[in-house]
C-alpha positions as CSV (number, residue, x, y, z in Angstrom):
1,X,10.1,5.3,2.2
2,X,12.5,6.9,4.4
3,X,12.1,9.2,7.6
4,X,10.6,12.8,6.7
5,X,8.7,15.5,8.4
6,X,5.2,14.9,9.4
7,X,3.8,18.4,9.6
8,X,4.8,21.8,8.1
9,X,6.3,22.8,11.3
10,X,8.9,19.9,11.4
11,X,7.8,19.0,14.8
12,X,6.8,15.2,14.4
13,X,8.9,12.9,12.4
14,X,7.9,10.1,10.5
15,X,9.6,6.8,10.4
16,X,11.2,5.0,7.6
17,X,9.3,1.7,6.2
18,X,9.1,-1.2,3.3
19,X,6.2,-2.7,2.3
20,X,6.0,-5.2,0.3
21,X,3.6,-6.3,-2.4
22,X,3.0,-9.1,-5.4
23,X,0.7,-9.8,-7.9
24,X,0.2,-12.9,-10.0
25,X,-2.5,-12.6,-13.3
26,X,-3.6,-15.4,-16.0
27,X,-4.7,-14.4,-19.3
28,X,-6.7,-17.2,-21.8
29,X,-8.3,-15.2,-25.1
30,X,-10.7,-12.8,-23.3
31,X,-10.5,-13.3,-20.0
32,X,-7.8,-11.9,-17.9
33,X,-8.3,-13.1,-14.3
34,X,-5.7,-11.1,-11.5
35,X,-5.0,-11.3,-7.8
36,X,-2.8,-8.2,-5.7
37,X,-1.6,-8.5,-2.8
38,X,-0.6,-5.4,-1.1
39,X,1.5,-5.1,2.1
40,X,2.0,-8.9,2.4
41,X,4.3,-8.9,5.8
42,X,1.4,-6.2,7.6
43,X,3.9,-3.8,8.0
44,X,2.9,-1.3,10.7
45,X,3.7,2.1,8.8
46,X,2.5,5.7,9.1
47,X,1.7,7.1,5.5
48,X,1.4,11.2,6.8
49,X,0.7,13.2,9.8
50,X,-0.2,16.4,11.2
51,X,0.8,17.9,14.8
52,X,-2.5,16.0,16.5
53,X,-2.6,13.3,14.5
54,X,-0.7,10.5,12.9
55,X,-2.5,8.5,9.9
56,X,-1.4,4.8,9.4
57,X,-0.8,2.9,6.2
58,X,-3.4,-0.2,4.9
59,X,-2.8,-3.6,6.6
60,X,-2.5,-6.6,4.2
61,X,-4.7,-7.0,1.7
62,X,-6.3,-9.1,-1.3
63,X,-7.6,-7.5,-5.2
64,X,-9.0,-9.7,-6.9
65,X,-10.0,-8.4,-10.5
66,X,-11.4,-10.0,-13.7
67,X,-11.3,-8.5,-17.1
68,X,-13.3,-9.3,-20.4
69,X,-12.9,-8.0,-23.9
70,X,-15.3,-8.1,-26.0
């Protein structure tokens, strides 16, 4: 994401940032078994913002998900 406005008023300005994330599934007949990992370096980033506050971004995190057809 690169730098943009924070507020409609243009007075605070946001700073670029790059996450990065992965995710890594297995699949055996049914089952469908999936781990995501989201912001994996903990990138300090500020997803929006008004002209009192500023709202960060997630830190690093873990999904884990399983799936079953039936």
């Amino acid at each position: 994401m690169g730098d943009r406005q924070g507020d409609l008023e243009n007075d605070l300005t946001l700073p670029s940032y790059v996450t990065t994330d992965a995710a890594v599934y297995y699949r055996a007949n049914k089952l469908q078994l999936g781990l995501n990992f989201k912001n994996i370096f903990d990138t300090v980033y500020y997803q929006s913002g008004d002209t009192s506050l500023v709202y960060p971004g997630d830190p690093f995190s873990v999904e884990a998900t399983v799936k079953y057809q039936f």
